[in-house]
C-alpha positions in Angstrom: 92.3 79.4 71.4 93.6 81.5 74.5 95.6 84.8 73.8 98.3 86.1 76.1 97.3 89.4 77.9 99.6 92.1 77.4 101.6 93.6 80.1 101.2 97.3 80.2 103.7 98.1 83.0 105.4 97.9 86.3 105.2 100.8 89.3 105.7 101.6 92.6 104.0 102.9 95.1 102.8 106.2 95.0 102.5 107.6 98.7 103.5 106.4 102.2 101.8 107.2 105.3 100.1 106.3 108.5 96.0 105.5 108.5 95.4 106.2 111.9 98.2 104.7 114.1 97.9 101.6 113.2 98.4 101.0 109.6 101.8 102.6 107.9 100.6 101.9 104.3 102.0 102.1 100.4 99.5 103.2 98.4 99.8 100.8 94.8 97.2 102.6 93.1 96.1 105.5 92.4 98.4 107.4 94.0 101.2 106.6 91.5 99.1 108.2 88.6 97.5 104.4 87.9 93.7 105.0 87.2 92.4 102.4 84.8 91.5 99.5 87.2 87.8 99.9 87.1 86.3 98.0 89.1 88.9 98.8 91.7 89.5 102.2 93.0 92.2 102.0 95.5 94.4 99.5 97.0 96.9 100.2 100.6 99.4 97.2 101.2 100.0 97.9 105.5 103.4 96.7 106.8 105.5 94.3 107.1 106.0 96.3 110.6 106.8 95.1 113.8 104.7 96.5 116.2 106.3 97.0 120.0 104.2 95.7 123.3 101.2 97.6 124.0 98.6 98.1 126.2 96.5 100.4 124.0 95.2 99.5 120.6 96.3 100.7 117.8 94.6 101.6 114.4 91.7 104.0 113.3 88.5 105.5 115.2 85.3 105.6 113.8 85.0 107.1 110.0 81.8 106.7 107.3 82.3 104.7 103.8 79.2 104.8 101.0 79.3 104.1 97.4 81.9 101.0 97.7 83.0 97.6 99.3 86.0 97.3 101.2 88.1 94.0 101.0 90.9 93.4 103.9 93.2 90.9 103.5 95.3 89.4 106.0 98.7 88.2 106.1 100.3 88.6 109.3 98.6 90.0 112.6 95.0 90.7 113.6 92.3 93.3 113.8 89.4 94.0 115.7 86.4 95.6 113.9 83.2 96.7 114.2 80.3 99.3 112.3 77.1 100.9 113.2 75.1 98.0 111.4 76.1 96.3 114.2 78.9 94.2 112.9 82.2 93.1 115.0 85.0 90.4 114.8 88.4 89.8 114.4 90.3 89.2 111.0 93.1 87.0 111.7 96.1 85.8 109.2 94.4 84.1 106.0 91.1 85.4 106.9 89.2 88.0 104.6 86.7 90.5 105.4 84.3 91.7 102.5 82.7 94.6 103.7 79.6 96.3 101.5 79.4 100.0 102.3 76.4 100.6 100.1 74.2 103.5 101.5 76.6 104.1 104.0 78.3 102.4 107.3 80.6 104.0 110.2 83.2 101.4 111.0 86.4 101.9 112.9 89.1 98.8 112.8 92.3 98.5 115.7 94.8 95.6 116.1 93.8 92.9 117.9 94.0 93.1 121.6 96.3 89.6 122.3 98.4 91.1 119.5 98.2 94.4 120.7 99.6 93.4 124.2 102.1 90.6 122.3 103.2 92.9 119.8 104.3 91.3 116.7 104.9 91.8 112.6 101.8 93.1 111.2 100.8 92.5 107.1 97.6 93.4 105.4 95.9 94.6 102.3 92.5 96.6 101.7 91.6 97.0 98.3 88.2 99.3 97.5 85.9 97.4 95.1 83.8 100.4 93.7 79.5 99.4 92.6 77.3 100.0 90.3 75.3 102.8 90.4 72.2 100.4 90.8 73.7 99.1 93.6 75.6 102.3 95.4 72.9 102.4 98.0 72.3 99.5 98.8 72.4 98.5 102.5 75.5 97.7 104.0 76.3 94.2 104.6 79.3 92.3 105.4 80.8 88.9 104.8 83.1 87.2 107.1 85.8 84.8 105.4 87.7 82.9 107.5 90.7 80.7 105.9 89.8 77.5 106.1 86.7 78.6 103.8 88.9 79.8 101.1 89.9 76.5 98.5 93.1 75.9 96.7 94.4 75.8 93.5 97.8 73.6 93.0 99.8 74.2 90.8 103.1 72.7 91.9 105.0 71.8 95.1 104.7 75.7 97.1 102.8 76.8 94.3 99.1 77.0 94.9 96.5 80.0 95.2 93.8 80.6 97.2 90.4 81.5 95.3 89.1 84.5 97.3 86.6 85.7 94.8 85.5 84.8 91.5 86.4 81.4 89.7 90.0 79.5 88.7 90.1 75.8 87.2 86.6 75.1 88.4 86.7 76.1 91.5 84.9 78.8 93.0 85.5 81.4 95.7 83.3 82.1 98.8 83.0 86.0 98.1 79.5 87.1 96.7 80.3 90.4 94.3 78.0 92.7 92.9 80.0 92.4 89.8 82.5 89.7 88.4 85.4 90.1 90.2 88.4 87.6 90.7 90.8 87.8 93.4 93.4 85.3 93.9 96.0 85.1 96.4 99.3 83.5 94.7 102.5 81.7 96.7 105.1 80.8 94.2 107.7 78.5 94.9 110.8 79.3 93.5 110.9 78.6 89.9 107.0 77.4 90.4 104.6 78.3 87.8 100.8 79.6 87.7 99.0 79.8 84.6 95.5 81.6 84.8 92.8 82.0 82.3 90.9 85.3 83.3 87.6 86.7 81.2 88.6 88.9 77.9 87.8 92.4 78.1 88.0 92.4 82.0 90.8 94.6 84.1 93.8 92.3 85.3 96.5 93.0 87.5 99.1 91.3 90.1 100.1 93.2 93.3 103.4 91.9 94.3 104.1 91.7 98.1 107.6 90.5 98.2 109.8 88.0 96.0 110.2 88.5 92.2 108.1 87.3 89.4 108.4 86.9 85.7 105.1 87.5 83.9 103.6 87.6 80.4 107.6 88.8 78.7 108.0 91.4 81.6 109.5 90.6 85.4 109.0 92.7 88.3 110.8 92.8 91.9 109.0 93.0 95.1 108.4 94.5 97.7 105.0 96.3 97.1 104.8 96.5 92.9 102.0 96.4 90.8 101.7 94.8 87.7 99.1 96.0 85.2 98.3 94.0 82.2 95.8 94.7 79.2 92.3 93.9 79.2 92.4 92.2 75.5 93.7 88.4 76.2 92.7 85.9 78.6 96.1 84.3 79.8 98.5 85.2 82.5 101.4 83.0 82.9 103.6 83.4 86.4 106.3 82.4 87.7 108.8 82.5 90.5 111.6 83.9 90.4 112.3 83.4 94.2 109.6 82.5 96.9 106.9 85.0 96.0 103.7 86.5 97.3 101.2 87.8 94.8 97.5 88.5 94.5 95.8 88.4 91.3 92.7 91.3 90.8 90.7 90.8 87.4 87.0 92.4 87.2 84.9 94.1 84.6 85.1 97.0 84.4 82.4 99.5 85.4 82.0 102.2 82.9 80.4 105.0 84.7 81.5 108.2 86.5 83.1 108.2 89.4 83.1 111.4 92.0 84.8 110.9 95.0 86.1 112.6 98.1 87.5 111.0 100.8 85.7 108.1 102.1 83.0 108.0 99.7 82.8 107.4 96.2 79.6 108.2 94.0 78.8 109.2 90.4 78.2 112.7 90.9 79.5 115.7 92.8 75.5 116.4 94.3 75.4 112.6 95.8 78.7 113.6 97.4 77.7 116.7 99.0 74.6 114.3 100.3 77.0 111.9 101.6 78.5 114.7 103.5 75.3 115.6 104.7 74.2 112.5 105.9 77.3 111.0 108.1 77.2 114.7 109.8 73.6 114.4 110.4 74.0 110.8 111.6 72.2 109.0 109.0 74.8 106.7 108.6 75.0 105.9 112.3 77.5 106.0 114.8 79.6 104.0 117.2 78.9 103.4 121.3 82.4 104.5 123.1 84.1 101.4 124.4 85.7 101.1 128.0 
């Protein structure tokens, strides 16, 4: 017999600002004092903005990552990206990238260059899914999710989600984790309904892009709110008040320490300092300058 999860509470986001200058973000968590999301460390929702005509890209320049996985999502708009493990592509809207720090990777990601020069309304999330410490230093790797590899779950006419990670009604997701995770992104219709079984004793929560929900007793009001719900119980039930957009993060959680300082995330204040050590000494690699 299923039990209802809890929900625990509704916030805001915490801070506002540019990363680089080409992503004006609201940080959902943890800025706003919400910590308890283990697996998940941090989550920036980027835009709506409409970006003017350019001729020069716009975004961020070449910074190190180690002890995490970085998951972009994207909505509306498209980036260009590459690493020093020799990675490059383009995310465009629907398309996910999964990227596995692990040991350590120098990336640097900068709107697309048709959209750049079209200009246009630009919508994404990255969420940081923290590892293991077995896994921490692991070697980078990266997965490249395109939309029309990510299936559907219907649940009504405009109500449906798509099963980025993990498993809903039988049907599994194309991102390989290092621990269970489930990531669902939700469209409600107005007045549709979701109802999702998720694994008891894992972290559950729905980030809200825009519309209004009611969920589990409580409602919240987009844009950019977080949900958090209680990691007893195993049903979420959602629904629409207006034409929503939601995605659903559930994962177990990973009960080790976490030391962090700015782009990388370890266990202990030492393997930070070594972190340091190595992107200054170029052990993570770096980036050839482009014309």
């Amino acid at each position: 017999m299923s039990k209802t999860k809890q929900l625990i509470g509704v916030h805001g986001h915490g801070s506002k600002h540019w990363v680089g200058d080409g992503f004006p973000v609201r940080n959902l968590f943890p800025s706003n004092g919400v910590r308890q999301l283990s697996p998940f460390l941090m989550l920036d929702y980027a835009g709506p903005t409409d970006f003017e005509p350019s001729d020069k890209p716009r975004g961020v320049e070449e910074h190190p990552h180690r002890g995490f996985e970085t998951v972009t999502i994207a909505y509306q708009g498209a980036v260009d990206h590459r690493d020093s493990a020799g990675n490059s592509g383009t995310i465009y809207p629907g398309d996910v990238q999964w990227m596995t720090a692990g040991s350590g990777v120098v990336h640097e990601e900068k709107h697309e260059r048709a959209f750049t020069k079209a200009g246009g309304v630009f919508e994404m999330i990255q969420l940081w899914v923290n590892l293991p410490k077995i896994h921490k230093m692991t070697g980078p790797g990266y997965q490249a999710i395109t939309a029309s590899e990510i299936p559907v779950v219907t649940f009504g006419e405009g109500t449906f989600a798509r099963i980025i990670a993990g498993e809903l009604n039988g049907v599994q997701g194309p991102a390989k984790t290092f621990t269970p995770v489930n990531m669902f992104d939700l469209r409600l219709a107005e007045g549709g309904t979701a109802e999702l079984q998720l694994t008891e004793g894992h972290t559950a929560a729905i980030v809200l892009l825009r519309g209004g929900i009611k969920v589990n007793g409580g409602s919240a009001h987009g844009p950019a709110q977080l949900v958090v719900l209680s990691r007893e119980g195993t049903t979420i039930t959602i629904q629409g008040v207006e034409e929503s957009v939601a995605l659903v993060l559930s994962g177990e959680p990973i009960e080790e320490p976490v030391a962090s300082y700015g782009p990388f995330v370890m266990n202990t204040q030492d393997e930070i300092r070594q972190a340091i050590d190595d992107y200054q000494t170029g052990k993570m690699g770096h980036l050839e300058a482009t014309a």
